[in-house]
BAGU-788343 format. One record per atom (N, C-alpha, C, O): residue number from 0; atom name; x, y, z. Coordinates in nm, 2 decimals. Example, Ala and Ser with C-alpha at 12.3 -4.5 7.8 and 13.67 -1.06 7.14 Angstrom:
+-----+------+--------+--------+--------+
| seq | atom |      x |      y |      z |
+-----+------+--------+--------+--------+
|   0 |    N |   1.32 |  -0.57 |   0.78 |
|   0 |   CA |   1.23 |  -0.45 |   0.78 |
|   0 |    C |   1.32 |  -0.33 |   0.78 |
|   0 |    O |   1.42 |  -0.33 |   0.85 |
|   1 |    N |   1.28 |  -0.22 |   0.71 |
|   1 |   CA |   1.37 |  -0.11 |   0.71 |
|   1 |    C |   1.29 |   0.00 |   0.79 |
|   1 |    O |   1.34 |   0.11 |   0.80 |
+-----+------+--------+--------+--------+
This chain:
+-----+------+--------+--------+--------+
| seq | atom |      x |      y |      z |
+-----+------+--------+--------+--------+
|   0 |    N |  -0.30 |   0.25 |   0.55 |
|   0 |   CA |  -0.44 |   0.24 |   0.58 |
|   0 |    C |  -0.47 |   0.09 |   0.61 |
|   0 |    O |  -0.56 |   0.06 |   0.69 |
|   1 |    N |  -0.42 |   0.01 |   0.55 |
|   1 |   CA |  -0.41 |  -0.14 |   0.53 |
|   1 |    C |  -0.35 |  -0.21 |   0.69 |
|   1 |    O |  -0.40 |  -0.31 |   0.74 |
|   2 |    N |  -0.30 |  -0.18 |   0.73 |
|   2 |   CA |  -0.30 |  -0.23 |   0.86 |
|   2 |    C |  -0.26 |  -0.14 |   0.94 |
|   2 |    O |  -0.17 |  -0.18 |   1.01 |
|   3 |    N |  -0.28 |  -0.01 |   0.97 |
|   3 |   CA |  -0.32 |   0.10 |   1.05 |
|   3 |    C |  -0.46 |   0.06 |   1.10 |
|   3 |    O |  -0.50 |  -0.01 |   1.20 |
|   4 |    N |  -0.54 |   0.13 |   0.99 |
|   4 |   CA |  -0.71 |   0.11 |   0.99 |
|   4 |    C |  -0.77 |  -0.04 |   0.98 |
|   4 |    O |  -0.89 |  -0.06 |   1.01 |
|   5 |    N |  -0.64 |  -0.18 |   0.93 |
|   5 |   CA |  -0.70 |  -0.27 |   0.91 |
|   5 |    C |  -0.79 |  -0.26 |   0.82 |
|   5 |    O |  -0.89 |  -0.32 |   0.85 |
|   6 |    N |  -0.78 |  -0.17 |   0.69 |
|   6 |   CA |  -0.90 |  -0.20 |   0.59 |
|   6 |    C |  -0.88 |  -0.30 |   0.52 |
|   6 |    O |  -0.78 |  -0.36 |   0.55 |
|   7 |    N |  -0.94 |  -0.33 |   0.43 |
|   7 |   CA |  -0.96 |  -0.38 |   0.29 |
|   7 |    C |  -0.92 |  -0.30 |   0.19 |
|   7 |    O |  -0.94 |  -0.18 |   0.19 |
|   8 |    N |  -0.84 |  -0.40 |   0.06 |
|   8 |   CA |  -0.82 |  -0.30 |  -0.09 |
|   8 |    C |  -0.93 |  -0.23 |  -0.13 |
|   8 |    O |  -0.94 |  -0.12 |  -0.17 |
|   9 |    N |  -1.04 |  -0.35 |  -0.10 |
|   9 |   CA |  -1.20 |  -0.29 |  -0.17 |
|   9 |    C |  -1.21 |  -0.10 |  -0.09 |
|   9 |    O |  -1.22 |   0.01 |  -0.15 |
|  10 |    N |  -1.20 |  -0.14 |   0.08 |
|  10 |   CA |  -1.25 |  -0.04 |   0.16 |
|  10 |    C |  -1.16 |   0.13 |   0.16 |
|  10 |    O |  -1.21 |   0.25 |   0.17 |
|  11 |    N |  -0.96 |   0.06 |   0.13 |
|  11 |   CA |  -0.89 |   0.15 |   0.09 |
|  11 |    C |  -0.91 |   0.25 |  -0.04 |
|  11 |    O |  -0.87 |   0.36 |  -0.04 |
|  12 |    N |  -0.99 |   0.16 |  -0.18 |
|  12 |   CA |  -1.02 |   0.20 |  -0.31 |
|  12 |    C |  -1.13 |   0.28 |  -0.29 |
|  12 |    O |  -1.10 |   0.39 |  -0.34 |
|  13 |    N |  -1.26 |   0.30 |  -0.24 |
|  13 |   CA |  -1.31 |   0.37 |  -0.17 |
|  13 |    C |  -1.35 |   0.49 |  -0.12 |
|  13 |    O |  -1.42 |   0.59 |  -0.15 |
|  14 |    N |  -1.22 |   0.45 |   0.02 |
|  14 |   CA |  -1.20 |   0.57 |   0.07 |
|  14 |    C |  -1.09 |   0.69 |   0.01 |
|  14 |    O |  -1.08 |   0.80 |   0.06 |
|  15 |    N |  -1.03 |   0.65 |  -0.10 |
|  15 |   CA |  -0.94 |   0.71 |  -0.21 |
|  15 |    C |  -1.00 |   0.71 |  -0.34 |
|  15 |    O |  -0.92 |   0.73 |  -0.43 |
|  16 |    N |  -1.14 |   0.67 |  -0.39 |
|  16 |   CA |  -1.19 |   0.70 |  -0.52 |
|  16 |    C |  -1.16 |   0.69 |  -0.57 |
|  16 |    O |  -1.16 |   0.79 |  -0.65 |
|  17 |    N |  -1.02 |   0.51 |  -0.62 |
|  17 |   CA |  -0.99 |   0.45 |  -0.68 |
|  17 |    C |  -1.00 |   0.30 |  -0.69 |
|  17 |    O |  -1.03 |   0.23 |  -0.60 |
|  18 |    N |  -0.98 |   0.27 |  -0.82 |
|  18 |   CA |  -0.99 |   0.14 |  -0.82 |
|  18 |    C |  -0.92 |   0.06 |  -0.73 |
|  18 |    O |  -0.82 |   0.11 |  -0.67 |
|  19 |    N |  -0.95 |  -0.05 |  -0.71 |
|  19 |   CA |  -0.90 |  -0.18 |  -0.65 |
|  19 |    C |  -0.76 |  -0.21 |  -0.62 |
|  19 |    O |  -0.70 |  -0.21 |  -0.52 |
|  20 |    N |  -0.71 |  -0.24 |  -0.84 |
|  20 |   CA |  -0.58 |  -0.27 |  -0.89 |
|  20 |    C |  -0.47 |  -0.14 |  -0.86 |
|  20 |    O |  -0.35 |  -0.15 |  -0.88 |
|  21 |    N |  -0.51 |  -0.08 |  -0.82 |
|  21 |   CA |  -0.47 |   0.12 |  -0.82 |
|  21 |    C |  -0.39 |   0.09 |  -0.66 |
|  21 |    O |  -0.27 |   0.10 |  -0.63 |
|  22 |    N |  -0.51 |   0.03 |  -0.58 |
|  22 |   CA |  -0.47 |   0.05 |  -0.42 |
|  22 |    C |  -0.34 |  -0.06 |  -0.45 |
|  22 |    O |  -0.23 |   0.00 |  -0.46 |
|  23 |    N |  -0.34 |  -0.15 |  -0.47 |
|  23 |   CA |  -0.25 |  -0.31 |  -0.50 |
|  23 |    C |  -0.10 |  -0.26 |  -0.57 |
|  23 |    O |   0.00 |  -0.31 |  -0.56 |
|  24 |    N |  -0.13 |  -0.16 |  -0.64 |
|  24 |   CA |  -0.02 |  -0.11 |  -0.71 |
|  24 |    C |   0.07 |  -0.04 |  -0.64 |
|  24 |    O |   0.20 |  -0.05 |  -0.62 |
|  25 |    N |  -0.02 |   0.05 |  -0.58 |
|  25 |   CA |   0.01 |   0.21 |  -0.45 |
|  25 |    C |   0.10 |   0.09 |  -0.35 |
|  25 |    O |   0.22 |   0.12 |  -0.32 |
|  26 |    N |   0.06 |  -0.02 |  -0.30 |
|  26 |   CA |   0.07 |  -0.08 |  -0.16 |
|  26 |    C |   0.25 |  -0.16 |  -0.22 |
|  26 |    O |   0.36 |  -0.13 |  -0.16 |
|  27 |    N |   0.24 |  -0.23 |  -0.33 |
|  27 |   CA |   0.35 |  -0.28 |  -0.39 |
|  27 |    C |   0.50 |  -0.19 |  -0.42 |
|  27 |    O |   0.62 |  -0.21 |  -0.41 |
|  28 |    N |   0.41 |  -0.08 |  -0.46 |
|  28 |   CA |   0.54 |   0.01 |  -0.48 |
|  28 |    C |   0.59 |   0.07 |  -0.37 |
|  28 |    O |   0.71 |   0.11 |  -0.39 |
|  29 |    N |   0.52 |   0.10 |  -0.24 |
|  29 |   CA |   0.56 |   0.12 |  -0.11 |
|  29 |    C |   0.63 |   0.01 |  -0.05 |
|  29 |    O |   0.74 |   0.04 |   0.00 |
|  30 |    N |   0.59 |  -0.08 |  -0.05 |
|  30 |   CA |   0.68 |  -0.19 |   0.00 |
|  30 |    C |   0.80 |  -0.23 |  -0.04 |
|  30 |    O |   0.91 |  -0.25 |   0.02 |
|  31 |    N |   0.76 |  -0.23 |  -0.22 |
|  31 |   CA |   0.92 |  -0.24 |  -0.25 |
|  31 |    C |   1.05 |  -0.12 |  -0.21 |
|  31 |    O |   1.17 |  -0.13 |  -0.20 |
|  32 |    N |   0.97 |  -0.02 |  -0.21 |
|  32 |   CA |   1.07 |   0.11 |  -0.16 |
|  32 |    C |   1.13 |   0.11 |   0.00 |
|  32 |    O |   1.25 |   0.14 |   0.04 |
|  33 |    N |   1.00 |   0.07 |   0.08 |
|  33 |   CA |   1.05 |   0.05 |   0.20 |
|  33 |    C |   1.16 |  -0.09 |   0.23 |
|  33 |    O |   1.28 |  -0.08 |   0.28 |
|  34 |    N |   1.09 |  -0.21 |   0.18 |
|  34 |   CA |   1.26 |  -0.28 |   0.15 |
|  34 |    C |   1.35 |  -0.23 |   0.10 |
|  34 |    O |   1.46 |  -0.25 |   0.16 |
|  35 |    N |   1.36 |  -0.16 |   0.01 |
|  35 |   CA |   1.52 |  -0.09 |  -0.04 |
|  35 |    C |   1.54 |  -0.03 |   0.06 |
|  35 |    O |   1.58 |  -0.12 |   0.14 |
|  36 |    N |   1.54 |   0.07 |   0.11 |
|  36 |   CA |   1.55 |   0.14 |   0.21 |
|  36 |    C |   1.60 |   0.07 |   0.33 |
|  36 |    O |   1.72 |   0.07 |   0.34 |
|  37 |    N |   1.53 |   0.00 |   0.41 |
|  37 |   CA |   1.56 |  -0.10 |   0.47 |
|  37 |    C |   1.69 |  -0.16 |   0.44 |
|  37 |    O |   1.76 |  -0.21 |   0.53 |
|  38 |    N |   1.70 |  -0.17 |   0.33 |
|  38 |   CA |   1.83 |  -0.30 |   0.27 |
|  38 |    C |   1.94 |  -0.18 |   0.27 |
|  38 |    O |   2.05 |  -0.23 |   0.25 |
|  39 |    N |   1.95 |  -0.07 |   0.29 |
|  39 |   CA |   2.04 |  -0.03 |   0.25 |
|  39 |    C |   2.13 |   0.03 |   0.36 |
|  39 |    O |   2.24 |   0.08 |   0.35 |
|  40 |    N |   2.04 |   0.02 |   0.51 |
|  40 |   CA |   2.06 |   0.07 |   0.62 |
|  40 |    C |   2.08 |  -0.06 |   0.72 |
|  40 |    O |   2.08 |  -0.06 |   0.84 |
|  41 |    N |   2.08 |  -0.17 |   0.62 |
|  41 |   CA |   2.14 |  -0.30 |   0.72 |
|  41 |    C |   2.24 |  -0.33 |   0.75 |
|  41 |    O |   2.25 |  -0.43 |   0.82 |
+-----+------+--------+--------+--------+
């Protein structure tokens, strides 16, 4: 949603009727999975 929609954490927490720290966490743990993934197919 974060750079699809270009929202905000505020606007993503929101539109998912979650906190803030929630969206920040969600976004981290995707990233870090998508680098592994990534790393493993290099």
């Amino acid at each position: 949603m974060r750079h699809y929609l270009d929202l905000s954490d505020a606007e993503i927490a929101e539109a998912m009727r979650v906190r803030q720290s929630t969206v920040r966490s969600m976004i981290a743990r995707a990233l870090a999975r998508l680098l592994r993934e990534l790393g493993e197919h290099a």
